[in-house]
mmCIF file of the N, C-alpha and C atoms, coordinates in Angstrom:
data_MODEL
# 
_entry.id   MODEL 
# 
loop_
_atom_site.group_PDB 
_atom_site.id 
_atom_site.type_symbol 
_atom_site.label_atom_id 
_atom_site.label_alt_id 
_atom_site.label_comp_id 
_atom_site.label_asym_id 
_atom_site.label_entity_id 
_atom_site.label_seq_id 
_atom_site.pdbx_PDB_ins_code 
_atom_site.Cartn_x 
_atom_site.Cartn_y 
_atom_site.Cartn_z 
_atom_site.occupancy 
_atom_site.B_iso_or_equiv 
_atom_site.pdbx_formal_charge 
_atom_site.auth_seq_id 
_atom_site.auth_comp_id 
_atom_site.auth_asym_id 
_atom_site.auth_atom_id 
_atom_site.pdbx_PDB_model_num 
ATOM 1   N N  . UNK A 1 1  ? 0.819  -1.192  0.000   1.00 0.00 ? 1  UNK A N  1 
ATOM 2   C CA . UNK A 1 1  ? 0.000  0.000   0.000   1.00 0.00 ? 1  UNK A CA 1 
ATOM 3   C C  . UNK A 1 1  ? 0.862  1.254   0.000   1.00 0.00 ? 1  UNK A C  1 
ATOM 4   N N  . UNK A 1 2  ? 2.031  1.338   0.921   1.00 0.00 ? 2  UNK A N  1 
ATOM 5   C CA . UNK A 1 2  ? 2.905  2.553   0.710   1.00 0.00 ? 2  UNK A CA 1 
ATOM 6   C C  . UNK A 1 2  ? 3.395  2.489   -0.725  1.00 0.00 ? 2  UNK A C  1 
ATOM 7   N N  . UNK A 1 3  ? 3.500  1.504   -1.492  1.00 0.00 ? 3  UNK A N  1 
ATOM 8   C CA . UNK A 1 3  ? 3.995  2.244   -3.115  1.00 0.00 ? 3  UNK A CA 1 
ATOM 9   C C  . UNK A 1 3  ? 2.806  2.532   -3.664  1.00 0.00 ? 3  UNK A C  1 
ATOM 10  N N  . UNK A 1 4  ? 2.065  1.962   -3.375  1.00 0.00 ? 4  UNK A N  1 
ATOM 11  C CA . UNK A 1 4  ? 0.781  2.984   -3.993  1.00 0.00 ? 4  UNK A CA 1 
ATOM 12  C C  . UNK A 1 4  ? 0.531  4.518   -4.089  1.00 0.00 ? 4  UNK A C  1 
ATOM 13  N N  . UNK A 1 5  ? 0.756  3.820   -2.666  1.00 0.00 ? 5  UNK A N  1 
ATOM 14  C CA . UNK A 1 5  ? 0.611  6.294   -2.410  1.00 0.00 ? 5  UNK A CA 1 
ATOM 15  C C  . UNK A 1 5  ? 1.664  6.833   -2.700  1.00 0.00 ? 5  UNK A C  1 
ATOM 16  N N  . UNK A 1 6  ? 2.747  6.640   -2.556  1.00 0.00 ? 6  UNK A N  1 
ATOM 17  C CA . UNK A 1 6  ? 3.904  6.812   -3.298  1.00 0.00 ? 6  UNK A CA 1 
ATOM 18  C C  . UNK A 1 6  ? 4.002  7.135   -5.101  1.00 0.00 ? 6  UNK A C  1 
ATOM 19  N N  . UNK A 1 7  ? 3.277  6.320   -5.485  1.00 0.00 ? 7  UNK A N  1 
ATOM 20  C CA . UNK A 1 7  ? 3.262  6.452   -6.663  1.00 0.00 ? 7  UNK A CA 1 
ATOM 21  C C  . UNK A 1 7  ? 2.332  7.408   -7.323  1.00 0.00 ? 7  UNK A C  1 
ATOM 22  N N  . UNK A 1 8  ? 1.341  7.431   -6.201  1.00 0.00 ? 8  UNK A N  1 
ATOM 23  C CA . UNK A 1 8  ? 0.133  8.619   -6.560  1.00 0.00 ? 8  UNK A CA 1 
ATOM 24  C C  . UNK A 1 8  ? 0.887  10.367  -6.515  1.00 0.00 ? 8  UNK A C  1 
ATOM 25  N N  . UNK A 1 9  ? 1.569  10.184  -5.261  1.00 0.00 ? 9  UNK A N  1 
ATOM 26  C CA . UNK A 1 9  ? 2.354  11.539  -4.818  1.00 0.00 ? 9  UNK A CA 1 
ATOM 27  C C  . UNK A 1 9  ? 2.925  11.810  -5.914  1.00 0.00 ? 9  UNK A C  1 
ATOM 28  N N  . UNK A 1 10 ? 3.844  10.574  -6.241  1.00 0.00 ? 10 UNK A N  1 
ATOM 29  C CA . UNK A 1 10 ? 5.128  11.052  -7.904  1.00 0.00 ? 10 UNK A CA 1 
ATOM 30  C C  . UNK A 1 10 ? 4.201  11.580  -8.511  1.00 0.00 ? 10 UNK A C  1 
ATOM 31  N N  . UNK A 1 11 ? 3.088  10.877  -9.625  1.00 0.00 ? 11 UNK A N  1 
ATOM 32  C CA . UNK A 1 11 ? 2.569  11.589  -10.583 1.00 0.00 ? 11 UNK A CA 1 
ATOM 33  C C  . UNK A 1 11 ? 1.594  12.323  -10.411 1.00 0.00 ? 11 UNK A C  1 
ATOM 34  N N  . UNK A 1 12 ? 1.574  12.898  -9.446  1.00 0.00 ? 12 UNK A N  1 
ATOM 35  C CA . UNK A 1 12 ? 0.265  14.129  -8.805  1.00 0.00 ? 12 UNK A CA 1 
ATOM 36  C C  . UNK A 1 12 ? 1.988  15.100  -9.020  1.00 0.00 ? 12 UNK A C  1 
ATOM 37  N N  . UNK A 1 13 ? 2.644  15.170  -8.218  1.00 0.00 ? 13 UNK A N  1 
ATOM 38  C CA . UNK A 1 13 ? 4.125  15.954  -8.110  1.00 0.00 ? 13 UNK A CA 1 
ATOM 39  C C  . UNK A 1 13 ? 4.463  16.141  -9.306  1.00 0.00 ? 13 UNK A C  1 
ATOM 40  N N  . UNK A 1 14 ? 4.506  15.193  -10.479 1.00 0.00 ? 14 UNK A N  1 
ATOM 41  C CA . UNK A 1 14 ? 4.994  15.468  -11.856 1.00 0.00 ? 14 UNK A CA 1 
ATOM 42  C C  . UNK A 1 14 ? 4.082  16.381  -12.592 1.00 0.00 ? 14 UNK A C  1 
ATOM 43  N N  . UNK A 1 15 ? 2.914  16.189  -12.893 1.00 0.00 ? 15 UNK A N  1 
ATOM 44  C CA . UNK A 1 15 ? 1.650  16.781  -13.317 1.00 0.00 ? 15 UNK A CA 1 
ATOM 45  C C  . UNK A 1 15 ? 1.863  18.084  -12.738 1.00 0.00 ? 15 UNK A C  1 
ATOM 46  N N  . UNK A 1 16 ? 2.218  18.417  -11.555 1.00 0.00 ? 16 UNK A N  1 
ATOM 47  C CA . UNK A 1 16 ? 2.230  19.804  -10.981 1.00 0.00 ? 16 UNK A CA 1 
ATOM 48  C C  . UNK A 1 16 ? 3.086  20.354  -12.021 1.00 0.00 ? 16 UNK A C  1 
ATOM 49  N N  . UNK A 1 17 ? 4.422  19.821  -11.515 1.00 0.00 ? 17 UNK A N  1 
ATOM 50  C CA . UNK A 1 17 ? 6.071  20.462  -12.374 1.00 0.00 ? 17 UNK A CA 1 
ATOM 51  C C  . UNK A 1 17 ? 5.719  20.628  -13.406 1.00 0.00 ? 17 UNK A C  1 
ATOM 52  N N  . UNK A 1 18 ? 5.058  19.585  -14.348 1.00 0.00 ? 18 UNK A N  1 
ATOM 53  C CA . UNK A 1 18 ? 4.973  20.290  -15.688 1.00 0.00 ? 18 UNK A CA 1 
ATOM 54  C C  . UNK A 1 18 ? 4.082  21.199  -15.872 1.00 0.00 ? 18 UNK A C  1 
ATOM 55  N N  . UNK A 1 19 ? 2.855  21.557  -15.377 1.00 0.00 ? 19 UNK A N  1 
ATOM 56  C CA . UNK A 1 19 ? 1.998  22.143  -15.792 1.00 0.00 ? 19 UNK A CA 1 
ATOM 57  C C  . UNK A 1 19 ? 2.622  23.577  -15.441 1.00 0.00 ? 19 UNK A C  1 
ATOM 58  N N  . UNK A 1 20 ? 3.164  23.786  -14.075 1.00 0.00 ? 20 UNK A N  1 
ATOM 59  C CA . UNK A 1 20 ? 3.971  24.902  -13.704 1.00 0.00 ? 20 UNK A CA 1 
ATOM 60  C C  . UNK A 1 20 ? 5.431  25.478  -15.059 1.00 0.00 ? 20 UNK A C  1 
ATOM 61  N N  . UNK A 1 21 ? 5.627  24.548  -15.451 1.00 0.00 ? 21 UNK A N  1 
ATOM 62  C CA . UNK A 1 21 ? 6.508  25.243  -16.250 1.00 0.00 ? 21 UNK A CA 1 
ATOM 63  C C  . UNK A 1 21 ? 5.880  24.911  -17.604 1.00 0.00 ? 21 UNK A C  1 
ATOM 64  N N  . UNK A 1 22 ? 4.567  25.326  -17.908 1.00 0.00 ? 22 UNK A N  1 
ATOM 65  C CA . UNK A 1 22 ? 4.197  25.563  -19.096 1.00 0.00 ? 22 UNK A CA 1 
ATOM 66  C C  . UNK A 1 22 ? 3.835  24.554  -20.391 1.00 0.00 ? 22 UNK A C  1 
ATOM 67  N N  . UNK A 1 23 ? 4.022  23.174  -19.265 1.00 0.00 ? 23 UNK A N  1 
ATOM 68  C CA . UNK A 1 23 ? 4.193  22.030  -20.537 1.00 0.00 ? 23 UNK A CA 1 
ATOM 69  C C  . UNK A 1 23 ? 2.785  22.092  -21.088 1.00 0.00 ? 23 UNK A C  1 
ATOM 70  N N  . UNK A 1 24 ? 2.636  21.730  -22.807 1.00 0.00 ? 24 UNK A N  1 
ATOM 71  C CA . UNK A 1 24 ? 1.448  21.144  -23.003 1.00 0.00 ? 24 UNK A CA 1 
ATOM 72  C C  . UNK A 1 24 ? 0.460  19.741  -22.995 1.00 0.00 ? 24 UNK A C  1 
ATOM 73  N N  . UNK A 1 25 ? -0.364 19.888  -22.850 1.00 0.00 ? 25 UNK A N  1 
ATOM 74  C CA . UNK A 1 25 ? -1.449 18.760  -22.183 1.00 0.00 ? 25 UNK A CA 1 
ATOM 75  C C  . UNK A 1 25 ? -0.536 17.377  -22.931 1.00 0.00 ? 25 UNK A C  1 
ATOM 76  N N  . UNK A 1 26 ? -0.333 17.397  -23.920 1.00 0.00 ? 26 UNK A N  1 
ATOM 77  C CA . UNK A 1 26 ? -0.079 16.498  -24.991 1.00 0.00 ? 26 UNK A CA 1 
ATOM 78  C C  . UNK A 1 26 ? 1.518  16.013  -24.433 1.00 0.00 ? 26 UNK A C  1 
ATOM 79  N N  . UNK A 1 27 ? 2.386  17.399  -23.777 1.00 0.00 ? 27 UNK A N  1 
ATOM 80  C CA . UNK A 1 27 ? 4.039  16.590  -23.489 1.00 0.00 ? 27 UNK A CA 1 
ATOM 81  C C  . UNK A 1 27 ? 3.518  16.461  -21.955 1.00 0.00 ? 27 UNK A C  1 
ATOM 82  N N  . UNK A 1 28 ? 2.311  16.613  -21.068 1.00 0.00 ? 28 UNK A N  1 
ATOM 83  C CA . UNK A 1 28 ? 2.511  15.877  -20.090 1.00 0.00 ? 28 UNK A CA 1 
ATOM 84  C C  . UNK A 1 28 ? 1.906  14.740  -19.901 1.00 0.00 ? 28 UNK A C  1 
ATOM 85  N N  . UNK A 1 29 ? 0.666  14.211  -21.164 1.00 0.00 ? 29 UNK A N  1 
ATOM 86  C CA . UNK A 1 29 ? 0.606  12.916  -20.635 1.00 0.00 ? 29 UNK A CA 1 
ATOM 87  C C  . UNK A 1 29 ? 1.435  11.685  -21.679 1.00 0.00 ? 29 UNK A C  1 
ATOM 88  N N  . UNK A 1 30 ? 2.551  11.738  -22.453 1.00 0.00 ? 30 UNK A N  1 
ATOM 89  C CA . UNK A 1 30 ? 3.645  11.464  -22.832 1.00 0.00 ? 30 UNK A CA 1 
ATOM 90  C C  . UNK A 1 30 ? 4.442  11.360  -21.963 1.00 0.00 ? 30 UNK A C  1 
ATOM 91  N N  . UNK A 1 31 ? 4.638  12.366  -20.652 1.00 0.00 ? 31 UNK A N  1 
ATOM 92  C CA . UNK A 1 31 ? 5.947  12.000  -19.614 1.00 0.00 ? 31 UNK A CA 1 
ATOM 93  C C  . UNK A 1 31 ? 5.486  10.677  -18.955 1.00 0.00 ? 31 UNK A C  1 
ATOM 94  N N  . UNK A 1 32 ? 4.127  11.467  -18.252 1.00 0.00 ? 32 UNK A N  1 
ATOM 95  C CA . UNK A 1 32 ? 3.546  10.475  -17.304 1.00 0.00 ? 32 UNK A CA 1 
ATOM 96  C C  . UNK A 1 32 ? 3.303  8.915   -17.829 1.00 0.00 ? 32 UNK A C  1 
ATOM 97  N N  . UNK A 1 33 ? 2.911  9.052   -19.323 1.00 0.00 ? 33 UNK A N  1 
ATOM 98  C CA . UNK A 1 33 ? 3.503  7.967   -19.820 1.00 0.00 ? 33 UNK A CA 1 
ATOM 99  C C  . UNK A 1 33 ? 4.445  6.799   -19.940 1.00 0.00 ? 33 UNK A C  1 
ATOM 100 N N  . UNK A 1 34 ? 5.078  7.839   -20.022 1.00 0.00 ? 34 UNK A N  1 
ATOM 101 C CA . UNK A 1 34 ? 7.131  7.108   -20.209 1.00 0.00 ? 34 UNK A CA 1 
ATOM 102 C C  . UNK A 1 34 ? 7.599  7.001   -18.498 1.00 0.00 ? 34 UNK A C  1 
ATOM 103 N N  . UNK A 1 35 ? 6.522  7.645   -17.859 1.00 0.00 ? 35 UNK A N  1 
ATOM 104 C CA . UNK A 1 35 ? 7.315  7.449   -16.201 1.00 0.00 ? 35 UNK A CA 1 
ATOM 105 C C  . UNK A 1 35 ? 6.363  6.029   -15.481 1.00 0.00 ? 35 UNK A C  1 
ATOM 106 N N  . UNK A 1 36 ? 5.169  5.812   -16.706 1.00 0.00 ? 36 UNK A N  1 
ATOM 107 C CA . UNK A 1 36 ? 4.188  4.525   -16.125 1.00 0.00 ? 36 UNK A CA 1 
ATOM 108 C C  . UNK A 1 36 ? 5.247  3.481   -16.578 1.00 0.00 ? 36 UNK A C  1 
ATOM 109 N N  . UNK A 1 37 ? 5.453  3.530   -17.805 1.00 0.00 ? 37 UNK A N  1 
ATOM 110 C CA . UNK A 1 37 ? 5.832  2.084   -18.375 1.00 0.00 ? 37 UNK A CA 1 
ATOM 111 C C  . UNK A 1 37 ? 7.537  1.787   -18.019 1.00 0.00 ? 37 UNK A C  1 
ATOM 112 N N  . UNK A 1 38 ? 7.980  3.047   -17.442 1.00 0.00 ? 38 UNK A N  1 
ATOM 113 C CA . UNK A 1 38 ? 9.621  3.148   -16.913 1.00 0.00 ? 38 UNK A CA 1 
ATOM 114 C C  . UNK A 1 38 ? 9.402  2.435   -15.208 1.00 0.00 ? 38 UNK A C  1 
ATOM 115 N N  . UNK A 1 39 ? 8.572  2.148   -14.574 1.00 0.00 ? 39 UNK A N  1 
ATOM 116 C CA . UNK A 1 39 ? 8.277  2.092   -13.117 1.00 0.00 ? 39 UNK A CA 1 
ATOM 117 C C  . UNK A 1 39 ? 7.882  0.557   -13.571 1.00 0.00 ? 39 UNK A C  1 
ATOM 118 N N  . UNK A 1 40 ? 7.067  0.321   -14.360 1.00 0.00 ? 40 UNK A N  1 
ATOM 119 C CA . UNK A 1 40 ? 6.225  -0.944  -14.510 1.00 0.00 ? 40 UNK A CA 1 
ATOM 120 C C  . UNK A 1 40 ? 7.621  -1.549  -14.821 1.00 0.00 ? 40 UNK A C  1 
ATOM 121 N N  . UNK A 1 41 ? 8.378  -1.292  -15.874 1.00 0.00 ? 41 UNK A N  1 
ATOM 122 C CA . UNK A 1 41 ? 9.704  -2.332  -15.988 1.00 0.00 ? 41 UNK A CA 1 
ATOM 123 C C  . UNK A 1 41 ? 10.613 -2.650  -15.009 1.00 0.00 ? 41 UNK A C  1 
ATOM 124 N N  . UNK A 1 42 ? 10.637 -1.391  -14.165 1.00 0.00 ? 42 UNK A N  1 
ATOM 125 C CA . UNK A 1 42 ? 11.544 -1.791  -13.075 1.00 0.00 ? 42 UNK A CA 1 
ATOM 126 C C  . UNK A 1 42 ? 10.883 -2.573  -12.325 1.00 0.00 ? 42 UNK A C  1 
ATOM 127 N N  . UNK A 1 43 ? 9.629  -2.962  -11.907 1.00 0.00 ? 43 UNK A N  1 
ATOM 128 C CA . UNK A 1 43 ? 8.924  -3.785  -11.124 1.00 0.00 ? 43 UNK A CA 1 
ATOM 129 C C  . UNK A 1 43 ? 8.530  -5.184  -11.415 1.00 0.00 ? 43 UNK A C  1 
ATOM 130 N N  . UNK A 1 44 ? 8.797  -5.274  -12.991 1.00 0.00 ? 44 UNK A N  1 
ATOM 131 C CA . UNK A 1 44 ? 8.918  -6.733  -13.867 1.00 0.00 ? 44 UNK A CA 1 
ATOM 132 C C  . UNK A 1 44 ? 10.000 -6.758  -13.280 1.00 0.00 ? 44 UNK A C  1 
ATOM 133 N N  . UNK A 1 45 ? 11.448 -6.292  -13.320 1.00 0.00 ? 45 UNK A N  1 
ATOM 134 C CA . UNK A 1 45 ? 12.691 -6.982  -13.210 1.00 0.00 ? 45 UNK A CA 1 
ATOM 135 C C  . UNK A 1 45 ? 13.280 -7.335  -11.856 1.00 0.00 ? 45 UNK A C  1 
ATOM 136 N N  . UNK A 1 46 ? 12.478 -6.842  -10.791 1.00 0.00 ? 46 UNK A N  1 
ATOM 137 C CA . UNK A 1 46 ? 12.635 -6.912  -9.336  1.00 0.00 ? 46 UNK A CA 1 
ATOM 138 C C  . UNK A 1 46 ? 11.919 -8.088  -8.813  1.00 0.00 ? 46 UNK A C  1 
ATOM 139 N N  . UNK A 1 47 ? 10.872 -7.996  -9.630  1.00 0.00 ? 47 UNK A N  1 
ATOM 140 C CA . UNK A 1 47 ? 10.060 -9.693  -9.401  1.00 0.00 ? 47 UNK A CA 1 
ATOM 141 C C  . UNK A 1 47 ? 10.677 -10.602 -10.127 1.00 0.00 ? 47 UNK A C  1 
ATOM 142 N N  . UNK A 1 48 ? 11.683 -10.647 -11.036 1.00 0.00 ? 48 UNK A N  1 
ATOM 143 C CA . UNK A 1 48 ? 12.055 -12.049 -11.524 1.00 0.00 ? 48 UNK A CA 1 
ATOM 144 C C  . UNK A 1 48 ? 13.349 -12.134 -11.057 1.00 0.00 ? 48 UNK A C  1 
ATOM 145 N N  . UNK A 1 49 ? 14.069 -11.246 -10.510 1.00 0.00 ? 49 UNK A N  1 
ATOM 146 C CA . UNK A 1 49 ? 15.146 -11.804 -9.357  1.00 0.00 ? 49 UNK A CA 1 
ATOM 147 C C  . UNK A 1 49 ? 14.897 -12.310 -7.908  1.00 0.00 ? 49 UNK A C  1 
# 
């Protein structure tokens, strides 16, 4: 349950940063994107060791 909320904080925290520095709708859900499927791989490779 703590990486859950953890993970909610990151991309609530990211969504802030970008929107604060001007990103558009389109390059922030592309980050949040690339920061889902960058987290999901590290969590495939931690479960098969």
């Amino acid at each position: 349950m703590l990486g859950t909320v953890a993970g909610a904080l990151l991309l609530t925290l990211l969504t802030a940063l970008l929107a604060a520095w001007n990103m558009s709708e389109g390059v922030r859900q592309i980050m949040l994107g690339l920061l889902i499927i960058a987290l999901l791989l590290a969590y495939a490779r931690e479960r098969r060791s």
